[in-house]
N, C-alpha and C positions, 0 to 999 in steps of 0.2 A: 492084031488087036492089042490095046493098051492094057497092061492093065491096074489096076485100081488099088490104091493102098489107105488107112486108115492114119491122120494125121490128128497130135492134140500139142496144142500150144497153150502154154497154161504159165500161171505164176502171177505174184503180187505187180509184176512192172506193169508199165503199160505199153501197148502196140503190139498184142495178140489179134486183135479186130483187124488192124493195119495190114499185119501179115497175113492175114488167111486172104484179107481183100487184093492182097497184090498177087496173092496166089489165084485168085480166081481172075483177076487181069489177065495176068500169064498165060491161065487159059485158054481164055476168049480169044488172045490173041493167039493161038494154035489153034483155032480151030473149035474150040470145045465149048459146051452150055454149063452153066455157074446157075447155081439155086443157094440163097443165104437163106434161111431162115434166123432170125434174132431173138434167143431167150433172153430175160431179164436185162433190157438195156432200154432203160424207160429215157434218157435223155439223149440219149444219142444217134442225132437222126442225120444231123452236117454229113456222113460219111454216102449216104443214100442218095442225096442229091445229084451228085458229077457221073454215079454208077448211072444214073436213069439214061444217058448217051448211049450205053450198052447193053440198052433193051434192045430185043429180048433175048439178048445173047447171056445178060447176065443180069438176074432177076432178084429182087430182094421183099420179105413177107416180113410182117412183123403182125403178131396176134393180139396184143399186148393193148390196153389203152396208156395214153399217156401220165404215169403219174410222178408228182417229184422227187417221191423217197419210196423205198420199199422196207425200212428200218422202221418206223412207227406206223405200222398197221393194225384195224380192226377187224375182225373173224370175218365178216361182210367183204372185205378186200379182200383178203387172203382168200378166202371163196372165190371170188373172180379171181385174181389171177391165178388160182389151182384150174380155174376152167378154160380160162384164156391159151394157158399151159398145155392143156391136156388137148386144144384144138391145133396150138401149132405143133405137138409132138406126132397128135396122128395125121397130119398133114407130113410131117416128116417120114414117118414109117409108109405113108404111099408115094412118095417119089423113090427112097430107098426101093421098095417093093418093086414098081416099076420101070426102074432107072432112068428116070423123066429127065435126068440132066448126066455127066461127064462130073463134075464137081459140084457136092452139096457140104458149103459149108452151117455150121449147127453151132451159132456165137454165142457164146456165155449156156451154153447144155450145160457143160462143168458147172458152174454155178446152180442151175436150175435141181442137175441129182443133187448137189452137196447140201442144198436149202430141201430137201425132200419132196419139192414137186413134180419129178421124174423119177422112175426107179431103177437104180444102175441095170436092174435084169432085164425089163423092156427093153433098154437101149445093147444091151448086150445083143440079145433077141434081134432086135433090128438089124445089127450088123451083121450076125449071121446068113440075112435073108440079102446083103448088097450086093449089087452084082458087079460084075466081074472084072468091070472096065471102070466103074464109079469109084472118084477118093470121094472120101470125107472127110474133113478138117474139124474137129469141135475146140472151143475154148471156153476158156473160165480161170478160175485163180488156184483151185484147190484140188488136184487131180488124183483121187485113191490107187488104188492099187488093181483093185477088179479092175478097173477101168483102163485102165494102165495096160493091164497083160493082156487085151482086146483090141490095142491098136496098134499100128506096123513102128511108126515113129514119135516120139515123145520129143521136146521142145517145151524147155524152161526157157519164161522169160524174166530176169531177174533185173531190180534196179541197182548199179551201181554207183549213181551219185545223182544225187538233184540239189539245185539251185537253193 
């Protein structure tokens, strides 16, 4: 039996999503089932499209309604997506629970504890309970330190030059 390690790919660059997404290709393509769930990535849907060939081998959730910005919000919003949040995280803690997939990635969770609508100890919590053969890949930009000493491999992605 395989088994399962705790992966976070984090930093200001971009193509942390890119990565975890070729990592659950990779998967698929040995054999394995892939679960994404998508925290706070209200515009970024293009990447969901070409995956849908890879149903149900590799599946993608998003709880989130579409909005343009999450920088100028009203308490009204910020309520929803505390709720919206709080449906995809306990949907996350029952696939962890019951190892419904091989790979569950958790895109932009970083994000979601660092903005305070997750709480690093839940998610700690959560992984305590993965089992045995499941990775999980989470990303985001701003990765603490709890958080840090929780998972097997850590993976900065930084920008080194743009146009």
């Amino acid at each position: 039996m395989r088994k399962g390690n705790i992966f976070a790919y984090y930093g200001e660059g971009k193509g942390k999503t890119t990565l975890a997404i070729g990592q659950g290709i990779r998967a698929v393509g040995e054999g394995l089932s892939v679960v994404m769930i998508q925290f706070l990535d209200y515009n970024n849907t293009k990447e969901g499209i070409p995956l849908k060939a890879l149903e149900p081998d590799f599946r993608i959730f998003r709880f989130e309604k579409h909005r343009e910005s999450i920088d100028c919000i009203d308490e009204d919003t910020k309520k929803d997506i505390l709720s919206e949040l709080r449906n995809a995280f306990n949907f996350t803690r029952k696939i962890i629970e019951t190892g419904e997939c091989d790979v569950l990635i958790l895109d932009g969770l970083i994000d979601a504890i660092e903005k305070g609508y997750i709480e690093r100890q839940e998610i700690c919590e959560a992984f305590l309970k993965k089992q045995s053969y499941m990775d999980i890949i989470i990303t985001g930009t701003v990765l603490d330190d709890e958080i840090k000493n929780e998972v097997d491999y850590v993976y900065k992605i930084c920008t080194e030059k743009t146009p």
